[in-house]
C-alpha positions in Angstrom: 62.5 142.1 218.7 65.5 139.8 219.6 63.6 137.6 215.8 64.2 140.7 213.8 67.9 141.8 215.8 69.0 138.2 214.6 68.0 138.4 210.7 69.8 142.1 210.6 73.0 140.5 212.2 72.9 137.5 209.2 72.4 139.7 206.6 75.2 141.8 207.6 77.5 138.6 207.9 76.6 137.8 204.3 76.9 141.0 202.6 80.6 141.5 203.8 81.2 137.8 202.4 80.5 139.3 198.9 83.6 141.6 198.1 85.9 139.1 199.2 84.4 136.7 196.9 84.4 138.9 194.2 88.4 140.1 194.9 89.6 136.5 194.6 87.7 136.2 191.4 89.6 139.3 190.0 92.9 137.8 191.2 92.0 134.7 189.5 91.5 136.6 186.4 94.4 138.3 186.1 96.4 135.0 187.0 94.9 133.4 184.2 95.2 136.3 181.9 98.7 136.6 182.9 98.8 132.7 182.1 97.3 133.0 179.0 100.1 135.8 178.2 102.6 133.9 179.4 101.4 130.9 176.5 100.9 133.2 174.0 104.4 134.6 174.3 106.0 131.0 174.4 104.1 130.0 171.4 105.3 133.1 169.6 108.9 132.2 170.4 108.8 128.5 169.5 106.9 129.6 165.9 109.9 131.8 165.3 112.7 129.4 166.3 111.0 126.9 164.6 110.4 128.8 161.3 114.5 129.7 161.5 115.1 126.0 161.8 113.3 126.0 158.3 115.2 128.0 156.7 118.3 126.7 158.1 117.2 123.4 156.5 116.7 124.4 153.1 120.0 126.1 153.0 121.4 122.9 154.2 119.5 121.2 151.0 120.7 123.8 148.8 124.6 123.5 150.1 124.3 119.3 149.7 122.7 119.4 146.0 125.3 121.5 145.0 127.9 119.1 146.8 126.2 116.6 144.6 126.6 118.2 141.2 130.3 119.1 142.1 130.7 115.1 142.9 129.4 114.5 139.6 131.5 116.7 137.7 134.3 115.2 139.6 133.2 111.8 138.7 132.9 112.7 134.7 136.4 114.6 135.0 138.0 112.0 136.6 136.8 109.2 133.7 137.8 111.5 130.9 141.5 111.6 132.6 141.7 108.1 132.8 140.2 107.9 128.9 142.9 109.8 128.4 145.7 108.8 130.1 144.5 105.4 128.5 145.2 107.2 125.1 148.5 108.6 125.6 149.8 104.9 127.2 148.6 103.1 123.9 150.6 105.8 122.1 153.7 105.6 124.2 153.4 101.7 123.5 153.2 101.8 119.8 156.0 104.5 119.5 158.2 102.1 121.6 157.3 99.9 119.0 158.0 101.8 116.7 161.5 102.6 118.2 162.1 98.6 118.1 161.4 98.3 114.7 163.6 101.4 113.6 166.6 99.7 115.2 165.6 96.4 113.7 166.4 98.0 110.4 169.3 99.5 111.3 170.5 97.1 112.6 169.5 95.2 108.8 170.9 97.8 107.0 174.3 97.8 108.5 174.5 93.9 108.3 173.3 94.5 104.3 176.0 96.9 103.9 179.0 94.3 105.0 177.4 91.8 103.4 177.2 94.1 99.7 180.3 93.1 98.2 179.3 89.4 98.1 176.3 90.5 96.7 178.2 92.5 93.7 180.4 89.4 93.3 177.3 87.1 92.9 175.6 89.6 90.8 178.4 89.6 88.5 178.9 85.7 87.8 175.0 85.9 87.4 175.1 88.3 84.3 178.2 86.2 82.9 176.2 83.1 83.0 172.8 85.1 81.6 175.2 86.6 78.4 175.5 82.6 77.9 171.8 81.7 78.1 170.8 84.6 75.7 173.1 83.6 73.0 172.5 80.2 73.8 168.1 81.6 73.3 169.1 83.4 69.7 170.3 80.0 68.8 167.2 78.4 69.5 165.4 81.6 68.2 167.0 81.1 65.1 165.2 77.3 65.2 162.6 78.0 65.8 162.3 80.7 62.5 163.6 78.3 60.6 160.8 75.8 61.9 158.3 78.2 61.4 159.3 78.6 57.8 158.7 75.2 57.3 155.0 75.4 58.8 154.3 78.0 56.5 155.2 76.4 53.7 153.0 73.4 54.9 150.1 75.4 55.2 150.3 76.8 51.8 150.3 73.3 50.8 147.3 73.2 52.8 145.4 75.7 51.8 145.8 74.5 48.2 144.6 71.6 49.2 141.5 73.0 50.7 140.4 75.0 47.8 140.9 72.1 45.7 138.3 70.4 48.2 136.4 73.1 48.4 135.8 73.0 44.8 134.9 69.5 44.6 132.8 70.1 48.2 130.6 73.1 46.1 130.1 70.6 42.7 129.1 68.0 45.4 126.6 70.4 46.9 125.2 71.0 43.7 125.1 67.4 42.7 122.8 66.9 46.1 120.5 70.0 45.5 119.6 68.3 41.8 119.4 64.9 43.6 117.0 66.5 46.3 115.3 68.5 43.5 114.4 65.5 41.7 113.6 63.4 45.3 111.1 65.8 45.9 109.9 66.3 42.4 109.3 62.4 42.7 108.0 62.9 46.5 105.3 64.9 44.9 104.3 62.8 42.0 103.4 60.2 44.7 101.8 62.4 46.7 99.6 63.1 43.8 99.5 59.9 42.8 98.2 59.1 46.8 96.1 62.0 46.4 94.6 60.5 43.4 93.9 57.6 45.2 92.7 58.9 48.3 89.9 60.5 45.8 89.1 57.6 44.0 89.3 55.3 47.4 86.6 58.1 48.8 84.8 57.9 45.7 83.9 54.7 46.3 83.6 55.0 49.8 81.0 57.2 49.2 79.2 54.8 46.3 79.2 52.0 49.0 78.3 54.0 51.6 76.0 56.8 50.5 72.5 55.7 51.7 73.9 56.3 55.2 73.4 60.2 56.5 75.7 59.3 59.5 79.1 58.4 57.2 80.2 61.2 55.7 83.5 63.1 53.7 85.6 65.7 55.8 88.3 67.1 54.0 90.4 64.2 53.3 89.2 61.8 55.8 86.0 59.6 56.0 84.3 59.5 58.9 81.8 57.2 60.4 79.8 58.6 64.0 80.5 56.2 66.4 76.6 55.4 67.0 77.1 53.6 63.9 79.8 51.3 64.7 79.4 51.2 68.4 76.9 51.2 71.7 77.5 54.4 74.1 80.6 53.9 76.6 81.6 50.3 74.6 84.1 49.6 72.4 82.5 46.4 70.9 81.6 46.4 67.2 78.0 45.9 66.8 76.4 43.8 64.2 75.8 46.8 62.0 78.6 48.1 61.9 80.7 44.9 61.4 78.3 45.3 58.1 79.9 48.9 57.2 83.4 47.4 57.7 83.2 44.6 55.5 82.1 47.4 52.6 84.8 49.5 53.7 86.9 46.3 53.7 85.8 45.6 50.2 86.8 49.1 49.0 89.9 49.0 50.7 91.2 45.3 48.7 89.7 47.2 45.3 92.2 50.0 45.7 95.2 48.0 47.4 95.3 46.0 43.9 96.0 50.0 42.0 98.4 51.2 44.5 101.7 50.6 43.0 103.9 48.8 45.8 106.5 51.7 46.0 103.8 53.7 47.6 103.8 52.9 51.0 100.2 53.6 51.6 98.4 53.1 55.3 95.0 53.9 56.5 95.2 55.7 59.8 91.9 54.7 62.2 91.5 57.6 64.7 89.0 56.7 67.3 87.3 60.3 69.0 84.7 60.8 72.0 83.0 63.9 73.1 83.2 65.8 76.6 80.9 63.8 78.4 83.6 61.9 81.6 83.6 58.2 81.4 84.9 56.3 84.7 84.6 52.3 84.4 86.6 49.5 85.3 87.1 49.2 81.9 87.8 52.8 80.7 89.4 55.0 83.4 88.8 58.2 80.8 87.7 59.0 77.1 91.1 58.7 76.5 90.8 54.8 76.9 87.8 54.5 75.2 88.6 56.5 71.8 92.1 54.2 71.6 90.2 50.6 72.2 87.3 51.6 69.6 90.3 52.6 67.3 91.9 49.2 67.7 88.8 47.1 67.5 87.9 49.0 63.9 92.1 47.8 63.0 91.1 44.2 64.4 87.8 44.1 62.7 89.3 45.2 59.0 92.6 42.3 59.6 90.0 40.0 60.2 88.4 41.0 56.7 91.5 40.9 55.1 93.4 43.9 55.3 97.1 43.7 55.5 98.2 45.0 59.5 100.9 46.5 57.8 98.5 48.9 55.8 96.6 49.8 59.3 97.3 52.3 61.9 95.0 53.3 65.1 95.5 56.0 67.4 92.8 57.7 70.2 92.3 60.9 70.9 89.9 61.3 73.3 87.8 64.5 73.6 90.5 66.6 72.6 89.5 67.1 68.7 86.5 68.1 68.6 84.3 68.9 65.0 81.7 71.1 67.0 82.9 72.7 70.0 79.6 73.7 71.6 78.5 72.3 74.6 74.8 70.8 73.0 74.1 67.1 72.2 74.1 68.0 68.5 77.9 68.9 69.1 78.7 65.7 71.2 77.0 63.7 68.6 79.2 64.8 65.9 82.1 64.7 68.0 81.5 60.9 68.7 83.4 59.4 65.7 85.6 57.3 64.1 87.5 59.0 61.1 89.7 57.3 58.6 92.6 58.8 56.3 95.1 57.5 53.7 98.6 58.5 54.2 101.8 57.9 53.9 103.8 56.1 56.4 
């Protein structure tokens, strides 16, 4: 009985503990609400003076951009014065200037104007001495027409003169167009008589010569192939052809003796190579080589009796070709040593 009066009394100890616990939790509550409030209403405050700070400083921003553009304007203003006043003091200068240089003159002119009546006086003794020159100028004028008539007459002398030359200067020219008609009349007649020659000097080249298909007539020259006379790339007469010179030689002294000496008569050797290049130490080119075989045929025909006088040898390399193709036919053709009768 006293067990079960104790555990009554405890539990009753305990359950009025509860509400008081409880009531200070409440109170705690509502200071932390009030707390919480309290924050909530600060935070507010500070947002809105805050947010008017904002605005405060973006109307500050606006105020000192505008400041800015006003400073500029200022600034621009304040150059275009100076340009200005710049302007007007260059002006101001140059009408001083002008001022000074106004005066100057005055001051001239009325200097001029006391010095005038010398200037009259020294005018007038100027004209007095010019009415002297002029009539001393018609004097001279007068010379000098009188000269001139003299000239004139001179030069109708002249000219008298000059036709009568003239006269003898047109008989003279026809005197020279007979004597040049009958020089070349006579010209001719020994061209002709050359030509005549040439044929009959061909004529018997051609006798002599004939058995030979590789000596032949072109137009008016006579032309042996260098194969004949000559070994490829050498300029040496060979045995056979020192033959065919000494008939040519032969035919040459036959005609020499019909030619009448007035003639002067020469047989020009022409030495000619074809396209093929040539490069020794003895020929640097064909030009080399068509000009020595040239001058040995001229050597060759002196030492057979042929006046030098009579004899002329000239190369002309590739450049004359018979046959212009590119074949050995053409090359072989072009190989050659041609002779002609001329005149010197």
């Amino acid at each position: 009985m006293a067990g079960v009066v104790s555990r009554r009394q405890r539990q009753n100890e305990t359950g009025y503990y509860w509400p008081g616990f409880v009531d200070a939790m409440a109170q705690l509550l509502l200071v932390i609400t009030f707390l919480l409030s309290v924050f909530m209403i600060a935070q507010f405050l500070l947002a809105r003076e805050i947010t008017g700070r904002d605005t405060v400083l973006q109307s500050l921003r606006s105020q000192i951009a505008e400041l800015t553009q006003l400073l500029a304007l200022e600034k621009s203003s304040k150059a275009e014065i100076e340009t200005t006043l710049l302007a007007l003091t260059d002006d101001l200068k140059a009408a001083r200037d002008e001022t000074a240089r106004l005066q100057g003159l005055l001051d001239t002119s009325n200097e001029q104007g006391q010095t005038a009546g010398t200037v009259m006086t020294e005018l007038r003794a100027a004209l007095d001495k010019e009415k002297s020159l002029s009539a001393e100028a018609l004097a001279r004028v007068e010379l000098l027409n009188q000269q001139i008539a003299a000239l004139r007459r001179q030069i109708n002398v002249l000219n008298e003169a000059l036709d009568a030359s003239e006269a003898r200067d047109k008989e003279s020219r026809a005197r020279i167009a007979d004597l040049g008609r009958r020089l070349n009349s006579a010209l001719a007649q020994r061209v002709q008589e050359l030509a005549r020659y040439r044929s009959e000097f061909f004529g018997r080249l051609r006798r002599i010569l004939s058995r030979r298909s590789d000596i032949r007539v072109v137009g008016d020259r006579f032309v042996f192939q260098s194969e004949v006379l000559f070994s490829k790339g050498a300029a040496v007469i060979n045995p056979v052809g020192v033959v065919e010179l000494e008939k040519l030689a032969t035919a040459i002294l036959e005609l020499e003796k019909q030619i009448p000496e007035d003639i002067n008569w020469v047989l020009r050797v022409d030495g000619h190579t074809d396209t093929d290049p040539i490069s020794t130490q003895q020929f640097q080119s064909n030009w080399e080589l068509s000009s020595a075989r040239a001058i040995a045929v001229v050597k060759q025909l002196i030492e057979l009796g042929i006046a030098p006088k009579r004899l002329v040898a000239a190369g002309f390399g590739e450049f004359q070709p018979i046959d212009p193709a590119d074949t050995e036919d053409a090359k072989s053709k072009n190989r050659r040593i041609e002779l002609k009768l001329t005149e010197r």
